[in-house]
Legacy VTK file of the C-alpha trace (Angstrom):
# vtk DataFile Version 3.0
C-alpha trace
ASCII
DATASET POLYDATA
POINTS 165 float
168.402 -116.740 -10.892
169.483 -116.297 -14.528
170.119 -118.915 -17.220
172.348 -118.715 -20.213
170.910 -119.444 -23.406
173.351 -120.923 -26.269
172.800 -121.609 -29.838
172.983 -125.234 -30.694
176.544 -124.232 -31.821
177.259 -123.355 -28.363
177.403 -119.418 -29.416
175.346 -117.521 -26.464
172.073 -116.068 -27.521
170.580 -114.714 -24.545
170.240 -114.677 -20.899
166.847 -115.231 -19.686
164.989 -116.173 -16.248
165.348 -120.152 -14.785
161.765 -120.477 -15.531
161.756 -119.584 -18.736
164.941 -121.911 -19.159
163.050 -125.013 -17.402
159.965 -124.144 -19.833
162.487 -124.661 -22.666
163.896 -127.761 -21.013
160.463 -129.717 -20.389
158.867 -128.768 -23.875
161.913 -130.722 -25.058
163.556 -127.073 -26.875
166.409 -127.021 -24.954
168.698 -129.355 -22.770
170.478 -128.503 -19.797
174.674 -128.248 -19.934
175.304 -126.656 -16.242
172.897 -126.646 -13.442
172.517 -125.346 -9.835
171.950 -128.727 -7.965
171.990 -126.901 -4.777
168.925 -125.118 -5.489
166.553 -127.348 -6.618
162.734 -126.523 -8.561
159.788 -128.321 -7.020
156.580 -128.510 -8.756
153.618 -130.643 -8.430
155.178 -133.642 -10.484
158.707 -133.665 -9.786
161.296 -132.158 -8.900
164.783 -130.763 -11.236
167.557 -129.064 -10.857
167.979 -125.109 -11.753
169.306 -124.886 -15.258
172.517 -121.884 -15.469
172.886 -122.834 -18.793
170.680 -124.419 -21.231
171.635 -125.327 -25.258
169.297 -125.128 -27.548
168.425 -128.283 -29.675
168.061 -126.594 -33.191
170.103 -123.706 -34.643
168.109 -120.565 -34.115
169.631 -118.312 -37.320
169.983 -114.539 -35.941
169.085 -112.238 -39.100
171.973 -110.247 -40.431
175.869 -109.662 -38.952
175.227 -109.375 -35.230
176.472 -105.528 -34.569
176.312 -104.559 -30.979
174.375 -100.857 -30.849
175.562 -97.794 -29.765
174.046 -96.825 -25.922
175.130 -94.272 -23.400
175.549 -97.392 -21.035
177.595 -98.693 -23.825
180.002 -95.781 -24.462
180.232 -96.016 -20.344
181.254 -99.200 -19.827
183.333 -99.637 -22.765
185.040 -96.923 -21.523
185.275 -98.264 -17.670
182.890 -94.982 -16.773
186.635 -92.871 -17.054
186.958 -89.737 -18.722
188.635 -89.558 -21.812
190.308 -86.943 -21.402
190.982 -86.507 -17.550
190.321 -89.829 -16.290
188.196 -88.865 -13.896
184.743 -90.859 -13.125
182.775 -89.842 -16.596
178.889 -89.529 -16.208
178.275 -88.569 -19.866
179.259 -88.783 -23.263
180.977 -86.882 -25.739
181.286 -86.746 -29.298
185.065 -86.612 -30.326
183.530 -84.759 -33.957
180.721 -82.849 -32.187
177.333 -82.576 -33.617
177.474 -79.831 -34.815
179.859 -80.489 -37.658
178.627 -83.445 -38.606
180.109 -86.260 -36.357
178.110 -89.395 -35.781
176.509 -91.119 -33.362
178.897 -93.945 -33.223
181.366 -95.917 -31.565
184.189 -94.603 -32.933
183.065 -90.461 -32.175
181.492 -91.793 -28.670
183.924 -91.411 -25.535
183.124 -91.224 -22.135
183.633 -87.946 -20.697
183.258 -86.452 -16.945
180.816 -83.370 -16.991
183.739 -80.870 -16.456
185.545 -81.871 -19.304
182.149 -82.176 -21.677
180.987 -78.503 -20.679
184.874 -76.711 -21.495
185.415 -78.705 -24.269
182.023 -77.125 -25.972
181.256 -77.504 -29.472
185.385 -78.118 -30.073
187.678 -81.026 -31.258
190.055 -82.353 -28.680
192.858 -80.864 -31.123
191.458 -77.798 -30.997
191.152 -77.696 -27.109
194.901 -78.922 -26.990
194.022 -82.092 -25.094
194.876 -85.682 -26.010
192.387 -89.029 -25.327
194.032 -91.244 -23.448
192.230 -93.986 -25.428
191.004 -94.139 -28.776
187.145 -95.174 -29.042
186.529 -98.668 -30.951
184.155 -100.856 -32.011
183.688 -103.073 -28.302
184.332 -106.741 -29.562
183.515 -110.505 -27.547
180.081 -111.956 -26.286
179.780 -109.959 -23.545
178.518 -106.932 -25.349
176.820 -109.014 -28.258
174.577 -110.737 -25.631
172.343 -109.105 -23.281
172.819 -109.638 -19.385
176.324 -111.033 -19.672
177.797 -107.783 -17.794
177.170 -110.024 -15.109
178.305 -113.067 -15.890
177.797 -115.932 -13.353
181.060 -118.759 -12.972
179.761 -121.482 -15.000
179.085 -119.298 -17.689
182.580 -117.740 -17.861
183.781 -121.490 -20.421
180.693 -120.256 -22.799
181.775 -116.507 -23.032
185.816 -116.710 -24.082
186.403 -113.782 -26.085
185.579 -113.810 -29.438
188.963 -113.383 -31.547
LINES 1 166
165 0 1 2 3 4 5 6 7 8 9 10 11 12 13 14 15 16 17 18 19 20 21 22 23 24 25 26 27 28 29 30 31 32 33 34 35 36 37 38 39 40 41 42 43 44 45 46 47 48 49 50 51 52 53 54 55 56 57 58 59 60 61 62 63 64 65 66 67 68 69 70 71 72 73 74 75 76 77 78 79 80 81 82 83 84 85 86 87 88 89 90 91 92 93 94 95 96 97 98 99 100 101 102 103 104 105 106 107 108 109 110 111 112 113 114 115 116 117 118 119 120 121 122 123 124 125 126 127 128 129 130 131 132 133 134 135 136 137 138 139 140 141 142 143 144 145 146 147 148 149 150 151 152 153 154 155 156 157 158 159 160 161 162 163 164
């Protein structure tokens, strides 16, 4: 079972094991918001309900602008694991601006690409090969990709994760 973590500004921080979560909860850190009363925890002094989500009870301040790093699983599931070009099932990235001449590891040269596509298209732009992207890679926005273990969200988390505008 996982637990949601938010910010004492209700802004999701993390996702982290129901132990972890109770730990927070009895050292007075954190109190509950949504629990799993059908599932109980029993210890040897009482017994409490299984936090899903917990709220902090001061502000933890994250350092810097929260940016959400580049990964292959990223670029993948931003992409909903479809080629860019074909729109066939992708297994691997491409760079838009290949390596070669200089393009970036980045959101916006990152596309999922099938392993067909990636090997003809070569050290080539997609204008080059004649081919257009059928979408154009972005910056991924929201919660979901700023906070890790969210691709799974459970349904009393979905009211803490609305999309961030």
């Amino acid at each position: 079972m996982r637990t949601l973590v938010l910010n004492a500004g209700y802004e999701p921080l993390a996702v982290v094991s129901f132990k972890r979560a109770l730990v927070l909860v009895l050292n007075g850190k954190a109190t509950v918001v949504a629990a799993d009363e059908a599932h109980p925890v029993f210890g040897s002094s009482g017994s409490w309900d299984r936090p899903s989500v917990i709220l902090l009870t001061r502000y933890v301040r994250m350092p810097g602008a929260r940016r959400v790093p580049v990964t292959r699983r990223g670029v993948l599931r931003r992409d909903e694991f479809r080629c860019c070009y074909c729109g066939k099932g992708a297994t691997t990235i491409d760079h838009v601006l290949p390596r070669s001449r200089g393009g970036a590891d980045s959101w916006e040269n990152l596309v999922a690409c099938c392993l067909t596509c990636n090997n003809t298209k070569g050290d080539r732009t997609p204008a080059e090969m004649g081919w257009a992207m059928r979408v154009t890679p972005r910056v991924p926005h929201g919660t979901t990709w700023l906070v890790r273990g969210v691709e799974r969200p459970q349904p009393d988390w979905r009211e803490f994760l609305a999309p961030a505008a």
